[in-house]
C-alpha positions in Angstrom: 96.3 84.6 126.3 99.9 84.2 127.0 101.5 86.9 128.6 104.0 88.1 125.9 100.8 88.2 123.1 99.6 92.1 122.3 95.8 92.3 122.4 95.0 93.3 118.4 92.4 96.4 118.3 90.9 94.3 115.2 89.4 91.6 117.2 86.5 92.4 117.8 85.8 93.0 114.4 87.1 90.1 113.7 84.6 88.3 116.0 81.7 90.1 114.7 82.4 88.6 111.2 82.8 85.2 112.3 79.3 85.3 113.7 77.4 87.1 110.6 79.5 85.7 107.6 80.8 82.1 105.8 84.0 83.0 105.4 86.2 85.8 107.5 89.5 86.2 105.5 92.7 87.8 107.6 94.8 89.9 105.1 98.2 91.9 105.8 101.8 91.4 105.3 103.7 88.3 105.9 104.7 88.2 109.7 102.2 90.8 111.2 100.7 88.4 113.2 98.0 86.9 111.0 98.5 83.1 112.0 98.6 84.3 115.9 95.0 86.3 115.4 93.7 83.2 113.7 94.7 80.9 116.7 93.5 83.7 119.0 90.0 83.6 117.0 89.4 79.8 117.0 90.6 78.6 120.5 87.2 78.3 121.8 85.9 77.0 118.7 85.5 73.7 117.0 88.2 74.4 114.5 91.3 72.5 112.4 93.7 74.2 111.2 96.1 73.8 107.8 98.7 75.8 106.9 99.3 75.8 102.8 103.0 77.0 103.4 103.1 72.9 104.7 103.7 70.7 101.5 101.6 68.1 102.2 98.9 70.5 103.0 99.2 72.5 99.6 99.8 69.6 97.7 96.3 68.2 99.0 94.9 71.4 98.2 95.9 71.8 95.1 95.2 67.9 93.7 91.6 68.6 95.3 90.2 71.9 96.3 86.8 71.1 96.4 87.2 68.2 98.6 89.7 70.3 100.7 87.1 73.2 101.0 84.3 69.9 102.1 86.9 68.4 104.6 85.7 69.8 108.1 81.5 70.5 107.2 79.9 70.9 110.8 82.9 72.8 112.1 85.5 76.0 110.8 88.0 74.9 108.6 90.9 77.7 109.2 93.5 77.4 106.0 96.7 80.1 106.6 98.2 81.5 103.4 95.7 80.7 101.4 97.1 82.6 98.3 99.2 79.5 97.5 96.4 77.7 95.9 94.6 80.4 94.4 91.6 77.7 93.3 91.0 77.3 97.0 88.7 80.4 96.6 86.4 79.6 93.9 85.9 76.1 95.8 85.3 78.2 99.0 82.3 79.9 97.1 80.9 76.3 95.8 81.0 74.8 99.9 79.1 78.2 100.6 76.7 77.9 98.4 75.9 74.8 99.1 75.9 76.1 103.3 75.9 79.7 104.1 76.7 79.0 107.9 78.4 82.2 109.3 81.9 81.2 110.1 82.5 78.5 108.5 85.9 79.1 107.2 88.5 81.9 108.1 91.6 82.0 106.4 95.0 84.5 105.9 96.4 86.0 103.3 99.3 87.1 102.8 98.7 88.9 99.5 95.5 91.0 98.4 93.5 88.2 97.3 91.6 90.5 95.0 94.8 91.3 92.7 95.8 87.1 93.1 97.5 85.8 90.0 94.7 82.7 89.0 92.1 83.4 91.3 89.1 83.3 89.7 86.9 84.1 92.6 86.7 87.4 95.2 83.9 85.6 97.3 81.9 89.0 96.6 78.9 89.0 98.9 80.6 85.5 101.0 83.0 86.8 102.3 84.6 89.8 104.4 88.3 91.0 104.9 89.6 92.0 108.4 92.9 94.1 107.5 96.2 93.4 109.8 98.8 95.4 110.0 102.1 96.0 112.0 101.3 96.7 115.8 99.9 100.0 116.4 101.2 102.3 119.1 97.7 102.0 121.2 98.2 98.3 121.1 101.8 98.8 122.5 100.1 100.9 124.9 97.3 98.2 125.5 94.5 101.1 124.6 92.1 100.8 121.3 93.4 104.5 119.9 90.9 106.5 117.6 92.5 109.5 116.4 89.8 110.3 114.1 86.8 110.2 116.3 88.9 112.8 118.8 89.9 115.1 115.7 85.9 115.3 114.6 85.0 116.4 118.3 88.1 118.7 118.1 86.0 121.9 118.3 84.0 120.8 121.5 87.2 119.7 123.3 90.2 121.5 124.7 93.5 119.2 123.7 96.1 117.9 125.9 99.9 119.3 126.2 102.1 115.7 125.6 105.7 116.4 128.1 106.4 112.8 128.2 107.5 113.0 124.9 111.0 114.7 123.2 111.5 115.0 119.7 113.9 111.9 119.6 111.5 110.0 121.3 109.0 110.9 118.1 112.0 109.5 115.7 112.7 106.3 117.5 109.2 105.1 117.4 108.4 106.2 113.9 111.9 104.6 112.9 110.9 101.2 114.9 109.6 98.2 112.9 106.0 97.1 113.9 106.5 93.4 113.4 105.1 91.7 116.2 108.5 89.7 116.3 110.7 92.5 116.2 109.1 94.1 119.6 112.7 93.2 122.0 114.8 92.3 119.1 118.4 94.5 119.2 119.3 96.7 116.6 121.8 94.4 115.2 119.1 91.4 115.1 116.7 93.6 113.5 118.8 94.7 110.6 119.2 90.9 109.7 115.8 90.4 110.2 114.9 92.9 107.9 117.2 92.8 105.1 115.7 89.0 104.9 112.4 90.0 104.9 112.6 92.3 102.1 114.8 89.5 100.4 112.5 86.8 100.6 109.3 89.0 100.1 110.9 90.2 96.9 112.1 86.9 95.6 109.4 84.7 96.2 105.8 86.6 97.2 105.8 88.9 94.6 106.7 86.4 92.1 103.9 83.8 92.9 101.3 86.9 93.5 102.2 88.7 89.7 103.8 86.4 87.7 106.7 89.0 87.7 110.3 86.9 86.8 113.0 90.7 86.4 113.6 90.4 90.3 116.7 92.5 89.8 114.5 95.5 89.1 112.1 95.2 91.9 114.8 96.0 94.8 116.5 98.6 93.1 113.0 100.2 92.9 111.7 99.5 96.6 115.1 101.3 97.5 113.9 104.2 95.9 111.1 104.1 97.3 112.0 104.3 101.1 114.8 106.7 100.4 111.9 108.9 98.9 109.5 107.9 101.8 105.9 109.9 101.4 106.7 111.5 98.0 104.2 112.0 94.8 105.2 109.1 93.0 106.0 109.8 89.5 106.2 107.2 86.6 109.0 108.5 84.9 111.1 109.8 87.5 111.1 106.0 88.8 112.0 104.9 85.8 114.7 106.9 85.2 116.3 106.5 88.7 116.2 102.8 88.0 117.1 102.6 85.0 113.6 100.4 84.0 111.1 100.4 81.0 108.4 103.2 82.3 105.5 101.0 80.7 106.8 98.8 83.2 107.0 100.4 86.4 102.8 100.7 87.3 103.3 96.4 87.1 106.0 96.4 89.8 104.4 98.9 91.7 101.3 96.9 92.3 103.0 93.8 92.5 104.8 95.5 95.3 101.6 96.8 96.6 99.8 93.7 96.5 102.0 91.8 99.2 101.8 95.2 101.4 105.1 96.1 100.7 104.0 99.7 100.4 101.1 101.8 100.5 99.7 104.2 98.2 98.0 107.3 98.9 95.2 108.7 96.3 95.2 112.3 95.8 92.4 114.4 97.3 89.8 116.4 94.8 86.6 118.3 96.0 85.3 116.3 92.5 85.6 113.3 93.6 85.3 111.7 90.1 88.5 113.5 89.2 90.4 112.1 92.1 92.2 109.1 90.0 93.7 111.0 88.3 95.9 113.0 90.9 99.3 111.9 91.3 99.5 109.4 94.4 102.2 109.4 97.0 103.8 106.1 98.0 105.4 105.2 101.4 106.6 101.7 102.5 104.3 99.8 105.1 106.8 99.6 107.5 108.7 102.8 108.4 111.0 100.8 110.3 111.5 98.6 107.3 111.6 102.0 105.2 114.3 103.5 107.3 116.8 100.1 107.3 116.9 100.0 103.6 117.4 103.9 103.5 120.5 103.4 105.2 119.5 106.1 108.0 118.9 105.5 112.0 117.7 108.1 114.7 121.2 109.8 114.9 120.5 109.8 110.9 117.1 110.9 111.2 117.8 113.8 114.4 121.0 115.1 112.3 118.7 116.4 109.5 115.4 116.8 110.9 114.8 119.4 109.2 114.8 117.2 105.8 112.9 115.9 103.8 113.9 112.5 104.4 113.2 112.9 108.2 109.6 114.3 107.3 109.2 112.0 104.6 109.6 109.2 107.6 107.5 110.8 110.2 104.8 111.4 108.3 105.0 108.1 106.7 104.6 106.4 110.7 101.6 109.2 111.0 99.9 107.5 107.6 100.8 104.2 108.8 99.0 104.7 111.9 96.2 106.1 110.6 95.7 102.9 108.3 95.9 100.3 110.9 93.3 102.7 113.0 90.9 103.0 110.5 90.2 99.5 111.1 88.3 99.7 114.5 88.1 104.0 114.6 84.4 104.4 115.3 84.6 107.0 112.2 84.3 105.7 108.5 87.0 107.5 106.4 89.3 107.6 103.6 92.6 108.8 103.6 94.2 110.7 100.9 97.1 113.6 100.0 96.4 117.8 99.1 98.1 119.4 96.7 97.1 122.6 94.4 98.5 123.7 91.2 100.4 125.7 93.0 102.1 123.5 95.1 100.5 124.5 97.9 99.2 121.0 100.3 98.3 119.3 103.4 99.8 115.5 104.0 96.7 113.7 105.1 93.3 114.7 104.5 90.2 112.5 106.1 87.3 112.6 104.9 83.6 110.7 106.2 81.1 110.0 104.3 79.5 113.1 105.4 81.9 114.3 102.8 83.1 116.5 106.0 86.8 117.2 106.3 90.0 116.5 108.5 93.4 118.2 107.6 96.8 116.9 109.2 99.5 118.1 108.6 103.0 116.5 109.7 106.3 117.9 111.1 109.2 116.7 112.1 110.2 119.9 114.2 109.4 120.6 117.7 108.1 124.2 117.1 105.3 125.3 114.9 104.5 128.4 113.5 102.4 130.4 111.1 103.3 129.0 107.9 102.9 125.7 109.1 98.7 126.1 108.8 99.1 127.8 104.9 98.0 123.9 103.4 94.8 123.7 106.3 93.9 127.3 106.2 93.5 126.9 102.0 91.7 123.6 102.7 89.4 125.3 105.2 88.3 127.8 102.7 87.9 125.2 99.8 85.9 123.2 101.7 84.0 125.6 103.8 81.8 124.4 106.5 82.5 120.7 105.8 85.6 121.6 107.1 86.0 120.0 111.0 89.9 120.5 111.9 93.0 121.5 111.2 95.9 119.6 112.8 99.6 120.1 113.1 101.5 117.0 114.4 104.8 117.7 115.7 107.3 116.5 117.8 107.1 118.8 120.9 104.7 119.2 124.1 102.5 121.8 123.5 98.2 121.7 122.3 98.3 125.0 121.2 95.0 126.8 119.1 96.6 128.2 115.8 93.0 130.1 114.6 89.5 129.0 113.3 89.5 125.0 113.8 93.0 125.2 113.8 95.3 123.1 116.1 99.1 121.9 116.7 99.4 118.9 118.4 101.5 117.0 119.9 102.4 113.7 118.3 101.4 111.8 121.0 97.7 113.2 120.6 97.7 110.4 117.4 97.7 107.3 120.0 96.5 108.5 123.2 93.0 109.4 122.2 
Protein backbone atom coordinates (compact mmCIF):
# COMPACT_ATOMS: atom_id res chain seq x y z
CA UNK A 1 0.00 0.00 0.00
CA UNK A 2 1.43 3.32 -0.76
CA UNK A 3 2.49 5.30 1.90
CA UNK A 4 0.09 8.27 1.68
CA UNK A 5 -3.16 5.58 1.57
CA UNK A 6 -5.25 5.39 5.10
CA UNK A 7 -5.95 1.76 6.01
CA UNK A 8 -10.13 1.74 5.87
CA UNK A 9 -11.59 0.00 9.17
CA UNK A 10 -14.12 -1.56 6.57
CA UNK A 11 -11.80 -3.88 4.94
CA UNK A 12 -11.98 -6.60 6.45
CA UNK A 13 -15.47 -6.73 5.99
CA UNK A 14 -15.11 -6.03 2.86
CA UNK A 15 -12.86 -9.14 2.40
CA UNK A 16 -15.18 -11.36 4.21
CA UNK A 17 -17.91 -10.60 1.51
CA UNK A 18 -15.85 -11.16 -1.33
CA UNK A 19 -15.18 -14.74 -0.18
CA UNK A 20 -18.95 -15.71 0.89
CA UNK A 21 -20.98 -13.65 -1.71
CA UNK A 22 -21.43 -13.00 -5.91
CA UNK A 23 -21.52 -9.64 -5.76
CA UNK A 24 -19.86 -7.17 -2.92
CA UNK A 25 -21.28 -3.65 -3.82
CA UNK A 26 -19.16 -0.48 -2.20
CA UNK A 27 -21.68 2.41 -1.46
CA UNK A 28 -20.98 6.03 -0.01
CA UNK A 29 -20.66 9.46 -1.28
CA UNK A 30 -18.79 10.52 -4.39
CA UNK A 31 -15.03 10.92 -3.43
CA UNK A 32 -14.83 9.03 -0.05
CA UNK A 33 -12.56 6.71 -1.37
CA UNK A 34 -14.67 4.08 -2.98
CA UNK A 35 -12.61 3.48 -6.32
CA UNK A 36 -9.27 3.43 -3.92
CA UNK A 37 -10.92 0.48 -1.61
CA UNK A 38 -11.87 -1.27 -4.80
CA UNK A 39 -8.30 -1.19 -6.16
CA UNK A 40 -7.09 -2.04 -2.62
CA UNK A 41 -9.57 -5.24 -2.68
CA UNK A 42 -8.68 -6.66 -6.15
CA UNK A 43 -4.76 -6.15 -6.35
CA UNK A 44 -4.15 -9.66 -5.59
CA UNK A 45 -6.96 -10.91 -7.50
CA UNK A 46 -7.65 -11.82 -11.05
CA UNK A 47 -9.66 -8.73 -11.72
CA UNK A 48 -10.61 -6.00 -14.75
CA UNK A 49 -11.74 -3.13 -13.88
CA UNK A 50 -14.35 -0.51 -15.82
CA UNK A 51 -15.31 2.60 -14.71
CA UNK A 52 -19.03 3.69 -16.16
CA UNK A 53 -18.11 7.46 -15.47
CA UNK A 54 -15.74 6.47 -18.92
CA UNK A 55 -17.98 6.91 -22.10
CA UNK A 56 -17.01 4.21 -23.94
CA UNK A 57 -17.46 2.03 -20.97
CA UNK A 58 -21.11 3.15 -20.23
CA UNK A 59 -22.00 3.31 -23.65
CA UNK A 60 -20.99 -0.53 -23.89
CA UNK A 61 -22.98 -1.06 -20.85
CA UNK A 62 -25.79 0.39 -21.68
CA UNK A 63 -26.19 -1.02 -25.59
CA UNK A 64 -25.49 -4.52 -23.77
CA UNK A 65 -25.74 -5.18 -20.14
CA UNK A 66 -26.09 -8.73 -20.24
CA UNK A 67 -23.14 -9.28 -22.25
CA UNK A 68 -21.28 -6.57 -20.14
CA UNK A 69 -22.30 -8.47 -16.88
CA UNK A 70 -20.81 -12.04 -19.02
CA UNK A 71 -17.55 -10.24 -20.13
CA UNK A 72 -14.92 -11.48 -17.54
CA UNK A 73 -16.74 -15.29 -16.42
CA UNK A 74 -13.73 -17.09 -14.59
CA UNK A 75 -12.48 -13.94 -12.91
CA UNK A 76 -14.12 -10.52 -10.91
CA UNK A 77 -15.42 -8.08 -13.03
CA UNK A 78 -15.09 -4.70 -10.79
CA UNK A 79 -17.60 -1.94 -12.61
CA UNK A 80 -17.17 1.72 -10.50
CA UNK A 81 -20.30 3.90 -10.42
CA UNK A 82 -22.45 1.50 -11.33
CA UNK A 83 -25.64 3.71 -10.82
CA UNK A 84 -25.11 5.07 -14.37
CA UNK A 85 -26.65 2.20 -16.03
CA UNK A 86 -29.09 1.21 -13.64
CA UNK A 87 -29.95 -2.19 -15.98
CA UNK A 88 -26.50 -3.31 -15.03
CA UNK A 89 -28.19 -4.70 -11.82
CA UNK A 90 -30.91 -6.75 -13.08
CA UNK A 91 -28.18 -8.28 -15.57
CA UNK A 92 -25.91 -8.80 -12.49
CA UNK A 93 -28.75 -11.01 -10.95
CA UNK A 94 -29.23 -13.13 -14.50
CA UNK A 95 -24.88 -13.88 -14.61
CA UNK A 96 -25.52 -14.98 -10.84
CA UNK A 97 -27.99 -17.04 -11.38
CA UNK A 98 -26.55 -18.65 -13.93
CA UNK A 99 -23.00 -18.92 -11.33
CA UNK A 100 -23.24 -18.14 -7.79
CA UNK A 101 -19.36 -18.02 -7.33
CA UNK A 102 -18.61 -15.81 -4.24
CA UNK A 103 -16.94 -12.73 -5.60
CA UNK A 104 -17.58 -12.61 -8.69
CA UNK A 105 -18.35 -9.04 -9.18
CA UNK A 106 -17.76 -5.91 -6.83
CA UNK A 107 -18.86 -2.72 -7.84
CA UNK A 108 -19.35 1.16 -6.29
CA UNK A 109 -22.02 3.25 -5.98
CA UNK A 110 -22.26 6.39 -5.60
CA UNK A 111 -25.98 6.59 -4.85
CA UNK A 112 -28.22 4.10 -2.71
CA UNK A 113 -28.76 1.63 -5.26
CA UNK A 114 -32.02 0.60 -3.51
CA UNK A 115 -33.77 4.19 -4.11
CA UNK A 116 -32.03 4.12 -8.03
CA UNK A 117 -34.24 5.81 -10.52
CA UNK A 118 -34.86 2.58 -13.21
CA UNK A 119 -33.40 -0.08 -11.36
CA UNK A 120 -35.40 -2.81 -11.42
CA UNK A 121 -33.27 -5.16 -9.36
CA UNK A 122 -31.84 -4.83 -5.47
CA UNK A 123 -29.89 -8.25 -5.91
CA UNK A 124 -31.88 -9.26 -2.64
CA UNK A 125 -30.20 -12.48 -1.33
CA UNK A 126 -26.95 -11.91 -4.22
CA UNK A 127 -25.68 -9.35 -3.04
CA UNK A 128 -24.22 -7.46 0.12
CA UNK A 129 -23.36 -3.65 0.71
CA UNK A 130 -20.15 -2.58 2.51
CA UNK A 131 -20.93 1.20 3.55
CA UNK A 132 -17.99 3.93 3.06
CA UNK A 133 -17.89 6.89 4.50
CA UNK A 134 -15.59 10.00 5.04
CA UNK A 135 -12.37 8.93 7.00
CA UNK A 136 -13.03 8.25 10.58
CA UNK A 137 -10.85 9.78 13.25
CA UNK A 138 -9.39 6.07 14.30
CA UNK A 139 -8.38 5.68 10.77
CA UNK A 140 -6.50 9.08 10.98
CA UNK A 141 -5.22 7.61 14.03
CA UNK A 142 -4.37 4.26 12.21
CA UNK A 143 -6.57 2.36 15.21
CA UNK A 144 -10.00 0.35 14.33
CA UNK A 145 -12.17 2.64 17.00
CA UNK A 146 -15.36 0.92 18.64
CA UNK A 147 -17.06 3.33 20.76
CA UNK A 148 -19.91 1.23 21.29
CA UNK A 149 -18.38 -1.92 22.47
CA UNK A 150 -16.39 0.38 25.21
CA UNK A 151 -19.71 2.27 26.26
CA UNK A 152 -21.57 -1.47 26.84
CA UNK A 153 -18.56 -2.46 29.22
CA UNK A 154 -18.88 1.05 30.71
CA UNK A 155 -19.99 -0.29 34.11
CA UNK A 156 -17.04 -2.82 34.47
CA UNK A 157 -14.37 -0.17 33.40
CA UNK A 158 -13.04 2.93 34.95
CA UNK A 159 -12.76 5.69 31.92
CA UNK A 160 -9.75 7.68 30.90
CA UNK A 161 -9.23 11.57 31.58
CA UNK A 162 -8.30 12.96 27.63
CA UNK A 163 -5.52 16.29 28.48
CA UNK A 164 -4.25 16.14 24.95
CA UNK A 165 -7.24 17.66 23.95
CA UNK A 166 -8.63 21.64 24.34
CA UNK A 167 -11.95 22.62 23.39
CA UNK A 168 -10.75 24.23 20.06
CA UNK A 169 -9.01 21.23 19.29
CA UNK A 170 -12.72 19.43 19.54
CA UNK A 171 -14.07 22.29 16.89
CA UNK A 172 -11.34 21.96 14.40
CA UNK A 173 -11.75 18.29 13.87
CA UNK A 174 -15.48 18.29 14.00
CA UNK A 175 -15.35 21.35 11.45
CA UNK A 176 -12.68 19.34 9.12
CA UNK A 177 -13.94 17.64 6.03
CA UNK A 178 -13.35 13.77 5.93
CA UNK A 179 -12.71 13.47 2.24
CA UNK A 180 -9.82 11.43 1.80
CA UNK A 181 -8.55 14.17 -0.65
CA UNK A 182 -9.04 17.00 1.55
CA UNK A 183 -6.61 15.42 4.36
CA UNK A 184 -3.40 18.32 3.63
CA UNK A 185 -5.47 20.54 1.47
CA UNK A 186 -5.33 24.52 2.91
CA UNK A 187 -8.27 26.16 3.96
CA UNK A 188 -8.48 28.25 0.87
CA UNK A 189 -8.17 24.99 -1.38
CA UNK A 190 -10.78 23.32 0.60
CA UNK A 191 -13.42 25.97 0.27
CA UNK A 192 -13.07 25.63 -3.56
CA UNK A 193 -13.11 22.13 -3.32
CA UNK A 194 -16.15 22.12 -1.50
CA UNK A 195 -18.29 24.68 -2.92
CA UNK A 196 -17.74 22.35 -6.26
CA UNK A 197 -18.62 19.38 -4.74
CA UNK A 198 -21.87 20.50 -3.48
CA UNK A 199 -22.24 22.18 -7.03
CA UNK A 200 -21.76 19.23 -8.99
CA UNK A 201 -23.45 16.76 -6.52
CA UNK A 202 -26.57 18.94 -6.74
CA UNK A 203 -26.58 19.48 -10.49
CA UNK A 204 -25.85 16.35 -11.83
CA UNK A 205 -26.11 13.13 -9.10
CA UNK A 206 -29.23 14.05 -7.77
CA UNK A 207 -30.71 14.58 -11.01
CA UNK A 208 -29.76 11.23 -12.69
CA UNK A 209 -30.55 9.38 -9.15
CA UNK A 210 -34.49 11.12 -8.80
CA UNK A 211 -35.40 12.29 -11.87
CA UNK A 212 -35.65 15.72 -10.01
CA UNK A 213 -35.21 18.85 -12.90
CA UNK A 214 -36.11 22.36 -9.95
CA UNK A 215 -32.28 22.44 -9.19
CA UNK A 216 -32.77 25.93 -7.90
CA UNK A 217 -34.63 24.58 -4.93
CA UNK A 218 -32.46 21.87 -3.89
CA UNK A 219 -29.38 24.36 -2.79
CA UNK A 220 -31.38 26.73 -1.21
CA UNK A 221 -32.68 23.82 0.91
CA UNK A 222 -29.23 21.98 1.64
CA UNK A 223 -28.27 25.54 2.96
CA UNK A 224 -30.83 25.23 5.38
CA UNK A 225 -30.04 22.35 6.24
CA UNK A 226 -26.33 22.81 7.47
CA UNK A 227 -27.11 26.16 8.98
CA UNK A 228 -29.70 24.03 11.11
CA UNK A 229 -27.19 21.11 11.47
CA UNK A 230 -28.76 18.16 13.92
CA UNK A 231 -32.24 19.76 14.21
CA UNK A 232 -35.93 17.88 14.12
CA UNK A 233 -36.54 18.32 10.63
CA UNK A 234 -39.87 19.71 10.05
CA UNK A 235 -41.85 19.68 6.71
CA UNK A 236 -43.31 22.82 6.81
CA UNK A 237 -40.85 24.88 8.45
CA UNK A 238 -38.53 23.85 5.33
CA UNK A 239 -40.89 24.77 3.24
CA UNK A 240 -41.49 27.92 4.39
CA UNK A 241 -37.84 28.97 4.77
CA UNK A 242 -37.43 28.09 1.14
CA UNK A 243 -40.06 29.30 -0.18
CA UNK A 244 -41.02 25.48 -1.84
CA UNK A 245 -44.30 23.46 -2.29
CA UNK A 246 -44.37 21.39 1.21
CA UNK A 247 -45.84 18.26 -0.83
CA UNK A 248 -42.60 18.71 -2.30
CA UNK A 249 -39.98 18.88 0.11
CA UNK A 250 -39.97 14.78 1.45
CA UNK A 251 -38.89 14.26 -2.68
CA UNK A 252 -35.85 16.55 -2.33
CA UNK A 253 -35.05 15.33 0.91
CA UNK A 254 -34.49 11.86 -0.19
CA UNK A 255 -33.15 12.74 -3.32
CA UNK A 256 -30.65 14.49 -1.15
CA UNK A 257 -30.36 11.53 1.03
CA UNK A 258 -29.88 9.13 -1.58
CA UNK A 259 -26.48 10.44 -2.92
CA UNK A 260 -25.41 10.78 1.00
CA UNK A 261 -25.71 14.27 0.98
CA UNK A 262 -27.15 14.07 4.48
CA UNK A 263 -28.19 11.74 6.97
CA UNK A 264 -31.32 11.25 8.77
CA UNK A 265 -31.81 10.24 12.15
CA UNK A 266 -35.22 8.23 13.14
CA UNK A 267 -36.73 9.11 16.39
CA UNK A 268 -36.37 6.74 19.27
CA UNK A 269 -39.78 4.93 20.84
CA UNK A 270 -39.83 2.19 23.58
CA UNK A 271 -42.81 0.93 20.89
CA UNK A 272 -40.82 0.34 18.36
CA UNK A 273 -43.70 0.07 15.87
CA UNK A 274 -44.48 3.71 16.69
CA UNK A 275 -41.05 4.92 15.88
CA UNK A 276 -41.84 6.15 12.13
CA UNK A 277 -43.67 8.26 13.09
CA UNK A 278 -41.40 10.50 15.39
CA UNK A 279 -40.09 13.56 13.83
CA UNK A 280 -36.41 12.75 12.40
CA UNK A 281 -33.48 14.98 12.71
CA UNK A 282 -31.31 15.69 9.70
CA UNK A 283 -27.53 16.60 9.64
CA UNK A 284 -25.31 16.82 6.48
CA UNK A 285 -22.74 13.84 5.99
CA UNK A 286 -19.95 15.91 6.09
CA UNK A 287 -19.67 18.37 8.99
CA UNK A 288 -16.85 19.95 7.36
CA UNK A 289 -19.00 20.25 4.20
CA UNK A 290 -21.89 21.43 6.71
CA UNK A 291 -19.88 24.06 8.27
CA UNK A 292 -18.37 25.67 4.64
CA UNK A 293 -21.83 26.18 3.40
CA UNK A 294 -22.96 27.63 6.89
CA UNK A 295 -20.63 30.31 6.33
CA UNK A 296 -18.96 29.66 9.97
CA UNK A 297 -15.14 28.42 10.81
CA UNK A 298 -13.55 27.58 14.26
CA UNK A 299 -13.19 31.34 15.20
CA UNK A 300 -17.10 31.06 14.09
CA UNK A 301 -17.77 28.03 15.84
CA UNK A 302 -15.45 29.00 19.45
CA UNK A 303 -17.21 32.63 19.37
CA UNK A 304 -20.62 31.12 20.15
CA UNK A 305 -19.95 27.83 21.55
CA UNK A 306 -22.41 28.04 23.54
CA UNK A 307 -25.04 27.96 20.46
CA UNK A 308 -26.92 26.05 19.01
CA UNK A 309 -25.18 26.15 15.84
CA UNK A 310 -21.83 25.13 17.53
CA UNK A 311 -23.77 22.05 19.21
CA UNK A 312 -25.76 21.51 16.27
CA UNK A 313 -22.05 20.85 14.50
CA UNK A 314 -20.43 18.89 17.27
CA UNK A 315 -22.92 16.66 17.68
CA UNK A 316 -23.47 16.28 14.11
CA UNK A 317 -19.27 15.00 13.80
CA UNK A 318 -20.30 12.76 17.15
CA UNK A 319 -23.38 11.10 14.70
CA UNK A 320 -21.17 11.04 11.93
CA UNK A 321 -18.67 9.07 13.72
CA UNK A 322 -20.81 6.81 15.07
CA UNK A 323 -22.22 5.89 11.47
CA UNK A 324 -18.96 5.14 9.90
CA UNK A 325 -18.16 2.93 13.21
CA UNK A 326 -21.03 1.02 13.11
CA UNK A 327 -19.64 -0.56 10.19
CA UNK A 328 -16.87 -2.80 11.78
CA UNK A 329 -17.97 -1.92 15.93
CA UNK A 330 -18.12 -5.57 17.15
CA UNK A 331 -21.71 -4.33 18.58
CA UNK A 332 -24.90 -4.45 16.31
CA UNK A 333 -26.92 -1.21 16.79
CA UNK A 334 -29.10 1.38 15.55
CA UNK A 335 -28.83 4.82 16.05
CA UNK A 336 -31.68 7.17 16.70
CA UNK A 337 -32.75 10.74 18.59
CA UNK A 338 -34.97 11.17 22.31
CA UNK A 339 -37.34 13.43 22.75
CA UNK A 340 -40.59 13.48 25.11
CA UNK A 341 -43.65 15.47 24.91
CA UNK A 342 -42.13 17.56 27.05
CA UNK A 343 -39.25 18.50 25.31
CA UNK A 344 -37.18 16.79 27.38
CA UNK A 345 -34.18 14.44 25.13
CA UNK A 346 -30.92 12.76 24.69
CA UNK A 347 -29.01 13.27 21.10
CA UNK A 348 -28.09 9.76 20.36
CA UNK A 349 -29.57 6.83 21.73
CA UNK A 350 -28.02 3.11 20.68
CA UNK A 351 -29.69 0.49 21.03
CA UNK A 352 -28.59 -3.67 20.36
CA UNK A 353 -30.63 -6.09 19.53
CA UNK A 354 -30.84 -6.98 23.05
CA UNK A 355 -33.12 -4.05 22.95
CA UNK A 356 -30.51 -2.82 25.73
CA UNK A 357 -29.74 0.88 25.86
CA UNK A 358 -26.89 3.53 25.26
CA UNK A 359 -27.57 7.29 25.93
CA UNK A 360 -25.12 10.10 24.57
CA UNK A 361 -25.44 13.09 24.99
CA UNK A 362 -23.33 15.97 23.26
CA UNK A 363 -21.80 19.24 24.41
CA UNK A 364 -19.98 21.63 23.02
CA UNK A 365 -18.70 23.12 26.48
CA UNK A 366 -15.82 22.14 28.38
CA UNK A 367 -17.57 21.77 31.74
CA UNK A 368 -20.54 19.60 32.65
CA UNK A 369 -22.86 19.69 35.19
CA UNK A 370 -26.06 18.40 36.71
CA UNK A 371 -28.46 19.36 34.20
CA UNK A 372 -26.50 18.06 31.63
CA UNK A 373 -27.75 14.09 32.62
CA UNK A 374 -31.76 15.42 32.95
CA UNK A 375 -32.34 13.63 29.07
CA UNK A 376 -30.12 10.15 30.40
CA UNK A 377 -31.42 10.10 33.81
CA UNK A 378 -35.32 10.15 32.17
CA UNK A 379 -34.03 7.52 29.75
CA UNK A 380 -32.58 5.35 32.49
CA UNK A 381 -35.88 5.21 34.20
CA UNK A 382 -37.95 4.62 30.93
CA UNK A 383 -35.90 1.92 30.09
CA UNK A 384 -34.99 0.44 33.33
CA UNK A 385 -32.53 -2.35 33.46
CA UNK A 386 -32.04 -2.35 29.65
CA UNK A 387 -30.45 0.67 30.34
CA UNK A 388 -26.29 0.19 30.08
CA UNK A 389 -24.88 4.00 30.09
CA UNK A 390 -25.20 7.27 30.24
CA UNK A 391 -22.61 9.39 28.42
CA UNK A 392 -21.83 13.07 28.28
CA UNK A 393 -19.38 14.02 25.44
CA UNK A 394 -17.70 17.20 25.96
CA UNK A 395 -14.96 19.08 24.99
CA UNK A 396 -12.74 19.11 28.12
CA UNK A 397 -10.27 16.44 30.02
CA UNK A 398 -11.91 15.02 32.58
CA UNK A 399 -13.85 11.00 32.93
CA UNK A 400 -15.79 11.95 35.68
CA UNK A 401 -18.90 9.50 37.23
CA UNK A 402 -22.10 11.73 37.28
CA UNK A 403 -24.45 8.87 39.23
CA UNK A 404 -26.02 5.41 38.44
CA UNK A 405 -24.36 4.41 34.93
CA UNK A 406 -23.82 7.84 34.47
CA UNK A 407 -20.63 9.31 32.79
CA UNK A 408 -18.98 12.58 31.19
CA UNK A 409 -16.49 11.96 28.91
CA UNK A 410 -14.17 13.38 27.13
CA UNK A 411 -14.57 13.66 23.48
CA UNK A 412 -11.73 11.97 22.72
CA UNK A 413 -13.14 8.75 24.59
CA UNK A 414 -15.37 8.46 21.00
CA UNK A 415 -12.05 7.39 18.93
CA UNK A 416 -9.59 6.18 21.24
CA UNK A 417 -11.46 3.13 22.40
Amino acid sequence: MAPHLVHRNVSDLAEETLADTPVTVISGARQVGKSTLMQQLISDRDARTINLDLAVDRAAAERDPDGFAMQYPDGLLAIDEIQRVPALLTSLKAAVDQDRRPGRFIVTGSADLLSLRGAQESLAGRAQTIPLEGLSRGEVAERVEDFAAYAWRLPAGVPADRPAYTRRDYLEIAAAPAFPELREASARARGRWLENYADRVLSKDTTDVSGITHLDRLGPLLDVLAARNGSEFVTARAAREVDIPERSVPAYLRAMQSVYLIRVVPGWSNNRATRAVRTPKVYLSDTGLAAHLAGVDVDGLEREVSSTLTGGFVEGFVVGELVKQRAWSQKSYSLSHYRDNHGREVDIVLEDRRREVVGVEVKSAATVGAGDFRGLELLRDKVGERFVAGVVLYTGTRAVPFGDRLWALPLATLWEH
